[in-house]
C-alpha positions in Angstrom: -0.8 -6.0 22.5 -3.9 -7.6 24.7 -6.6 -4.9 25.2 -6.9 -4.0 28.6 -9.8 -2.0 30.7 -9.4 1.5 32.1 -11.4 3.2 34.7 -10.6 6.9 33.2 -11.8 10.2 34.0 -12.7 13.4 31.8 -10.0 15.9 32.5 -11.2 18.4 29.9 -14.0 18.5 27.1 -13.9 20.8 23.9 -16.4 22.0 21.9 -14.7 23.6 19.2 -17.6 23.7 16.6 -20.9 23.1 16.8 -21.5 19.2 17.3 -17.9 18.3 17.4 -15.9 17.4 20.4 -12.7 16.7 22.3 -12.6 14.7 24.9 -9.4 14.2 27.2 -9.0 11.1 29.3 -6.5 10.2 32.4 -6.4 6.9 34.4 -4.2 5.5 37.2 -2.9 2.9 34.8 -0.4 4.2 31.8 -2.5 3.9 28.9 -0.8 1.3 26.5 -1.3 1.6 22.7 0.6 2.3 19.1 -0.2 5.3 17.1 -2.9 4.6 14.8 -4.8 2.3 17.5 -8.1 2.7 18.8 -10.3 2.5 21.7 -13.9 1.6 22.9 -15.7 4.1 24.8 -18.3 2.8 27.6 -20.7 5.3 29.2 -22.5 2.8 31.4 -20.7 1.0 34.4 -18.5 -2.0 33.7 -18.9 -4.9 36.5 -16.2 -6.9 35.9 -18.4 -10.0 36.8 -20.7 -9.4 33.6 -20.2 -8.5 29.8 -18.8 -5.5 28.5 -21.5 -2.8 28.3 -22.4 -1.2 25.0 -19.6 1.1 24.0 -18.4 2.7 20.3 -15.3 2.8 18.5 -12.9 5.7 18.4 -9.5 6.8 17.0 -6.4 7.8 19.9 -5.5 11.0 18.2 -2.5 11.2 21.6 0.7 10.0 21.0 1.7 7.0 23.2 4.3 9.1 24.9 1.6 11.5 26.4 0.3 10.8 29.6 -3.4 11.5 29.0 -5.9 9.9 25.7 -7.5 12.5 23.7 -10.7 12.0 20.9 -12.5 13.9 18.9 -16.1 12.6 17.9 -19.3 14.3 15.8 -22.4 13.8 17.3 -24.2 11.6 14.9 -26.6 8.8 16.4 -27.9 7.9 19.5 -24.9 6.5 21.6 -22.6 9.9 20.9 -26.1 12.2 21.2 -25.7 10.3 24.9 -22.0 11.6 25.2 -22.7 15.2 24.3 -25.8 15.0 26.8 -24.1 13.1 29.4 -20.6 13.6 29.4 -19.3 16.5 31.6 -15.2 17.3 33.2 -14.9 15.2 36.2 -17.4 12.2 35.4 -15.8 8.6 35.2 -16.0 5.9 32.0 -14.4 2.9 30.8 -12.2 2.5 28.4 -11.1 -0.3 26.5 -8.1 -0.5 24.4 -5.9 -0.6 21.9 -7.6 -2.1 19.0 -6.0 -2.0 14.9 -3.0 -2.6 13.6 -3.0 0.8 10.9 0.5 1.8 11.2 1.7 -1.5 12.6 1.2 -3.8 9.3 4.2 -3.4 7.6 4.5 -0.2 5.0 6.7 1.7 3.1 8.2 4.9 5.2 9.4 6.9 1.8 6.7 9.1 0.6 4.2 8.1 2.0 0.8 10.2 1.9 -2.0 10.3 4.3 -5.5 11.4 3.3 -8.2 12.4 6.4 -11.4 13.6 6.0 -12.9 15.8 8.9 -12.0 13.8 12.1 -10.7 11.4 10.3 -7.4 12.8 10.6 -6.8 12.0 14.6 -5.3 8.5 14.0 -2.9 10.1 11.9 -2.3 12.7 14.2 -1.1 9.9 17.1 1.6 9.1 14.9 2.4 12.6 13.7 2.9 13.5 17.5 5.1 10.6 18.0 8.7 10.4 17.3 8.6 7.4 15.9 7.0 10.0 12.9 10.8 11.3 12.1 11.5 7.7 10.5 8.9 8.8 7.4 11.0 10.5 4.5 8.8 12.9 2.4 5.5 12.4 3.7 2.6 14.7 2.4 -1.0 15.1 4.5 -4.1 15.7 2.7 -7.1 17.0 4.8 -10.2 17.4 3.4 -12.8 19.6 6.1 -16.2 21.2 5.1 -14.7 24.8 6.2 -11.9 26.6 8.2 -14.0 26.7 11.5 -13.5 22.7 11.2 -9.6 22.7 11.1 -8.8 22.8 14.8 -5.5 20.5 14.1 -3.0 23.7 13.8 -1.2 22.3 17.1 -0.5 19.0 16.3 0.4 20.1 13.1 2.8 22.1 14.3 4.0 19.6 16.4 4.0 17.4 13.6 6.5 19.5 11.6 9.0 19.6 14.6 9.3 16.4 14.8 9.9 15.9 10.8 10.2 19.3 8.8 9.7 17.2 5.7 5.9 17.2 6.5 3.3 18.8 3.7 0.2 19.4 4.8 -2.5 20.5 2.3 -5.9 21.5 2.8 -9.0 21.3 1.2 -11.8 23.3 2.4 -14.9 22.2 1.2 -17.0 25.5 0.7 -14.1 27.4 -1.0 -12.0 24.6 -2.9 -13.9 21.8 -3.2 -14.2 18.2 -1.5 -10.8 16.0 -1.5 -9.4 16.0 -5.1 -8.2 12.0 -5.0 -7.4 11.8 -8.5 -4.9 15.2 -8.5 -3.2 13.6 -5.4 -2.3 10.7 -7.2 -0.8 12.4 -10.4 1.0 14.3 -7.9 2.1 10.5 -6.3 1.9 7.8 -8.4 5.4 6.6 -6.8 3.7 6.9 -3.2 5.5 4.0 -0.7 1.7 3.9 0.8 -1.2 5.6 0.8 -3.0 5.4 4.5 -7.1 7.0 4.3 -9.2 7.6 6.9 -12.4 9.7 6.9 -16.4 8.9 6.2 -16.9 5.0 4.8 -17.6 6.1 1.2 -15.0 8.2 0.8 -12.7 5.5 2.2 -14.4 2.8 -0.3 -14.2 5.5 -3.4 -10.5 6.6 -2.8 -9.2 3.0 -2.2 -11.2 2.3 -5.6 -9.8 4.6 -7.7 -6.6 4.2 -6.6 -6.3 0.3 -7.2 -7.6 1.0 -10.4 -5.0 2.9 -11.5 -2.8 0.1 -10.7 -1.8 0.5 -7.1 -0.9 -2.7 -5.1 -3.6 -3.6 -2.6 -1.2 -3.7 -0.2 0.2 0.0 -0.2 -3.7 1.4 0.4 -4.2 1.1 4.3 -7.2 2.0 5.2 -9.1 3.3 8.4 -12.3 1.6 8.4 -13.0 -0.1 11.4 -16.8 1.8 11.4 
């Protein structure tokens, strides 16, 4: 699917925690896109005569059957310090999307487990809001966050288990059970169809590391590391 540029406009922004928001987007145009695809944000005009302006990366955490694009971003460096200080309900950006191919490449639908750290858990949530997400057979979600006041997922989670009751979600909070136990998730699925990870870079690199080591096909680790 070609990218294409939208002219979109904040309908609502969440703040549900401090540094951490959720944006929601509409636009004139249907937004096109797959679950597990992401976007590039633009905060400075786009003249279609000139280049692209500076813009970041970030996961669609919508499924494509909903009519508006939701994200969820931590402020951490200069271009999303802009966002929280700029950004306000009402103001116009441009979008450019869809971008990845995570739940496109071809994978295994039978157990399959899913392991998001903090925010890294809204590309999986496009797909667990879709109903393409009642084709997956046993499917268990780990999610690691540093503490309850970080898991605001409970309605997608919900919605998740509607459309496939099979779903397990599990989890970790940081300041009570620890970080992200990789090594007990595996025990508990060395038979895993795939294994899909999303979350901070090292965690990503460390996970898909220990897994392959233990003899896991390359292949069956997708990973969500376009940072």
């Amino acid at each position: 699917m070609l990218a294409k540029k939208y002219k979109a406009e904040i309908m609502s922004i969440q703040n549900p925690t401090s540094g951490v928001y959720t944006l929601e987007f509409s636009s004139p145009k249907k937004f096109k896109f797959a679950p597990g695809e992401f976007l590039h944000l633009a905060l400075d005009e786009y003249d279609p005569s000139s280049a692209w302006p500076e813009s970041r990366c970030f996961s669609i955490q919508t499924s494509p059957q909903e009519e508006n694009i939701k994200i969820t971003y931590s402020v951490k460096g200069a271009f999303t310090k802009r966002m929280e200080n700029e950004l306000v309900t009402g103001r116009e950006v441009w979008l450019k999307l869809p971008f990845g191919d995570l739940f496109t490449q071809e994978h295994d639908k039978n157990n399959t487990v899913f392991i998001a750290g903090g925010t890294g858990i809204t590309p999986f949530l496009s797909l667990f809001t879709d109903n393409s997400f009642a084709e997956y057979s046993n499917p268990n979600l780990y999610l690691g966050v540093r503490n309850k006041d970080l898991h605001f997922y409970h309605n997608e989670l919900k919605k998740a288990k509607l459309i496939n009751q099979d779903i397990q979600a599990t989890v970790f909070y940081q300041d009570t059970d620890g970080v992200i136990d990789i090594e007990k998730i595996y025990s508990m699925h060395p038979d895993a169809g795939a294994f899909f990870i999303s979350g901070p870079p090292a965690m990503i690199k460390g996970f898909k590391q220990y897994l392959t080591g233990k003899g896991v096909e390359e292949d069956k680790v997708k990973t969500d590391d376009w940072e």
